[in-house]
N, C-alpha and C positions, 0 to 999 in steps of 0.2 A: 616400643620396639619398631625400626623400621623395618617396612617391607618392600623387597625388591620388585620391579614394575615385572608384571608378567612376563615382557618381551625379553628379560634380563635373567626369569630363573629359566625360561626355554635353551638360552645360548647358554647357562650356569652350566643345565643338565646333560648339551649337549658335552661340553668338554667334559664333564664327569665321564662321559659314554668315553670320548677320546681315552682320555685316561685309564680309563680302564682298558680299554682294546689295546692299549699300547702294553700290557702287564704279559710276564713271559706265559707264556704256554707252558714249558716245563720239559717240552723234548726238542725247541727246534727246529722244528720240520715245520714246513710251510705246506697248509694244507690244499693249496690252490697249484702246487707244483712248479717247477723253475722252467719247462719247457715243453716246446713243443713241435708241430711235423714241419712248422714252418720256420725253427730256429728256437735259440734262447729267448725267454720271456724275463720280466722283471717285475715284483709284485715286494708289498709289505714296507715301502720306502720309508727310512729312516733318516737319512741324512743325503746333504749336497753337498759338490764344493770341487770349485777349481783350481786344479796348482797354475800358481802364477808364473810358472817358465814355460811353459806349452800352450794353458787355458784349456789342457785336457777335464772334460767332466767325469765327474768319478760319483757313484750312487751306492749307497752305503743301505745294503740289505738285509731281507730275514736270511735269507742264503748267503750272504758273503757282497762283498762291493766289486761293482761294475763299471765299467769304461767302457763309452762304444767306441770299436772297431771301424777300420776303416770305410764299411759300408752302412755305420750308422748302428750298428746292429751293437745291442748289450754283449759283453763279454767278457767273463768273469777274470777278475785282476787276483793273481797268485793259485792259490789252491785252498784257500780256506772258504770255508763255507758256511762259518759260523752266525749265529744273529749279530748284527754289528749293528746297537741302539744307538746312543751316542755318537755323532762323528764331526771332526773338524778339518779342516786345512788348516794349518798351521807356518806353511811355508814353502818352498819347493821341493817337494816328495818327501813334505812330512804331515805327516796324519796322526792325531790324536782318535781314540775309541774307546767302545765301551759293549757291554751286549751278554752274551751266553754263547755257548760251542754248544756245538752238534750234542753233547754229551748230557746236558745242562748245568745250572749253575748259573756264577757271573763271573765275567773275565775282569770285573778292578778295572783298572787304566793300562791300555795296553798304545807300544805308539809303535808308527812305521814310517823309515828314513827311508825306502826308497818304493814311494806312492802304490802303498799296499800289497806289493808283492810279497812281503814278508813281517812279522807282525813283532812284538818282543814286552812283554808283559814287565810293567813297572810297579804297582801297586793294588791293593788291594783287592787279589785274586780270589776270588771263592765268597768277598765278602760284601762285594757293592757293584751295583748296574745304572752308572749313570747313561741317564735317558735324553739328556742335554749335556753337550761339551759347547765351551769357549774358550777363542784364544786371544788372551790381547793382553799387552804390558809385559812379552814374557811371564804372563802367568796364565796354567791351565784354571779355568774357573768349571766347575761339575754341580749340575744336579744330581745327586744319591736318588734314585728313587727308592732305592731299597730302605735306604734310612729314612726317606722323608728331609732330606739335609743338603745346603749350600755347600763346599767344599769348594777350596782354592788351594795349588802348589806350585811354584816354582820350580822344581826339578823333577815331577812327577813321583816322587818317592813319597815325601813327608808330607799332609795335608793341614792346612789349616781349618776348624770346621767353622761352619759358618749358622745361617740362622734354620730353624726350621719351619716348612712348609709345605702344602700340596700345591706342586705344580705339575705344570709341561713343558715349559723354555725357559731358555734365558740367554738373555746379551747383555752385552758391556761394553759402556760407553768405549767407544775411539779414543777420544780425549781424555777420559776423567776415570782412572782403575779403581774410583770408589765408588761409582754408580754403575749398579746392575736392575736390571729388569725383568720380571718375569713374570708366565704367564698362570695366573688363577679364576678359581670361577666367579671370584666377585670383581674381575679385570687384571688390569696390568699392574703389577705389584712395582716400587722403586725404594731401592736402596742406594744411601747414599756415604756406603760405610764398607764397600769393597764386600757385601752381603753377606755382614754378621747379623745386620736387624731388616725387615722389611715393613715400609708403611703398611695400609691398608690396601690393598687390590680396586683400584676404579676402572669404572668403564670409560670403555668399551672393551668387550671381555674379547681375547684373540685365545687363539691355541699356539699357532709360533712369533715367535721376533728372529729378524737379526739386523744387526746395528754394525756397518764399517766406515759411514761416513758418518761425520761431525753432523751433520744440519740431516742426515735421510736414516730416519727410523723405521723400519718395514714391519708389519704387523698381519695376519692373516686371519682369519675366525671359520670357524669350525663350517661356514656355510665355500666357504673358495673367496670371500672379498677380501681382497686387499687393498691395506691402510698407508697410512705414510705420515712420517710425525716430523717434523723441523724444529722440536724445540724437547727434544730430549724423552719424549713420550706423555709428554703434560698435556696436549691436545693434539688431534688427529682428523688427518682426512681422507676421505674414501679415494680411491684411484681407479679402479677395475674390480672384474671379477675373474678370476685366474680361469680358464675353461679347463673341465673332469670332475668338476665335482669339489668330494671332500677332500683338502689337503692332508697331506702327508710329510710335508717336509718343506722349511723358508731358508735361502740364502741370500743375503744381501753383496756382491761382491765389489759394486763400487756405489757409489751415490744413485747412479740412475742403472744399475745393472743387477738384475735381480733373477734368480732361479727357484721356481717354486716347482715343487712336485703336487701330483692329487692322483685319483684314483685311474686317471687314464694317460699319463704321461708327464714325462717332465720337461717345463716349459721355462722359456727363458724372455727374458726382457731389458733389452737397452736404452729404452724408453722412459725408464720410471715407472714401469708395471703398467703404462697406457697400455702398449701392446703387447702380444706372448709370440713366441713361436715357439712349434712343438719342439724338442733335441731328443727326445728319446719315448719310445711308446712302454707302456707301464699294461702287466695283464691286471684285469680285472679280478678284486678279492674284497674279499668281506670286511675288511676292517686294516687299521694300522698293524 
């Protein structure tokens, strides 16, 4: 039987901890609170992503998704307030989600045509929380975490299922809608079957990906380093250390333009993840 090098069940157990910090609560409520005497705060960060007719940033919370305001300042988009797990851009002021309401439960797949002011429930309400959305090929690709299960659909109604596993991410190739990637505790898992099967998980073990160019694979690990792969996620090399800590959330928006969140803000990089700058300050809390 092999056994994994110590350094390797450290970062295992670390993403187990992720993994589990990222499991609902059961009521919603954010227990670090949304604000404060000095304005809106933003905590619990789930998702990134910019619509590509503005390059407005939009952060997908335990409370509901935010845009900063004209002074920079977080400021809640629509009136929902829900947990929004899952989140993607999918286009100009279209947003794919996933998550629990104030109420609890799981909202299924829910999408919004016009950049989250308003939200419109498509599938599978009450009975799945996907914790990872992707869009590419015109197809929504989902992690279930509730199931433990890949899911892929086309029209966000009918799902196709896919394989099962424990993970935390997943991206899909730019190029090729049969290879997906996702993130496990014995590494980066790859499918190369639109992710009905997935190989074995190798290292180097991350907690997020996301993939929008052909040759720039983005990869993060449970400590803030970030990775960078040119050959599809088969090998990888370091680039930086994202500053705040533990991550929260990876977007890749073009080859060298990348958005990571961690525990003290969400940061952005046109560099190739060299350099960060802060875009938004993030309050301080205990976990994803």
């Amino acid at each position: 039987m092999n056994k994994r090098p110590a350094a390797g069940a450290a970062t295992a157990l670390a993403l187990a901890l992720t993994l589990a910090a990222c499991s609902d609560d059961g009521d919603g409520a954010n227990p670090t609170g949304s604000s404060t005497a000095s304005g809106t705060t933003v905590s619990h960060i789930h998702g990134l992503g910019l619509d590509p007719a503005d390059q407005r940033l939009y952060v997908a919370t335990h409370e509901g998704v935010y845009a900063p305001d004209a002074k920079g300042e977080p400021k809640l988009v629509g009136d929902s307030k829900d947990d929004f797990m899952g989140f993607t851009v999918a286009g100009e002021e279209t947003f794919y989600a996933s998550g629990h309401p104030t109420t609890g439960g799981n909202k299924g797949l829910i999408k919004s045509s016009d950049a989250g002011k308003t939200w419109k429930s498509l599938s599978l309400s009450g009975e799945s929380d996907f914790h990872a959305l992707d869009f590419a090929h015109g197809t929504v690709y989902g992690y279930d975490s509730t199931n433990g299960l890949v899911r892929t659909t086309k029209d966000g109604v009918f799902w196709k299922e896919g394989a099962r596993l424990e993970a935390l991410d997943i991206a899909v190739s730019p190029a090729d809608p049969g290879v997906v990637l996702a993130t496990t505790a014995d590494g980066v898992a790859r499918s190369s079957d639109g992710g009905k099967t997935f190989a074995q998980g190798k290292e180097p073990v991350m907690a997020y990906l996301s993939w929008t160019a052909k040759d720039a694979v983005y990869g993060i690990d449970t400590s803030g380093s970030l990775n960078r792969s040119t050959d599809g996620g088969s090998t990888w090399k370091n680039v930086s250390t994202v500053p705040g800590g533990q991550p929260q959330a990876l977007t890749a928006v073009g080859a060298d333009h990348v958005l990571a969140a961690t525990q003290s803000g969400v940061f952005e990089s046109k560099d190739g993840g060299k350099t960060f700058k802060k875009r938004l300050g993030v309050a301080s809390s205990g976990g994803h």
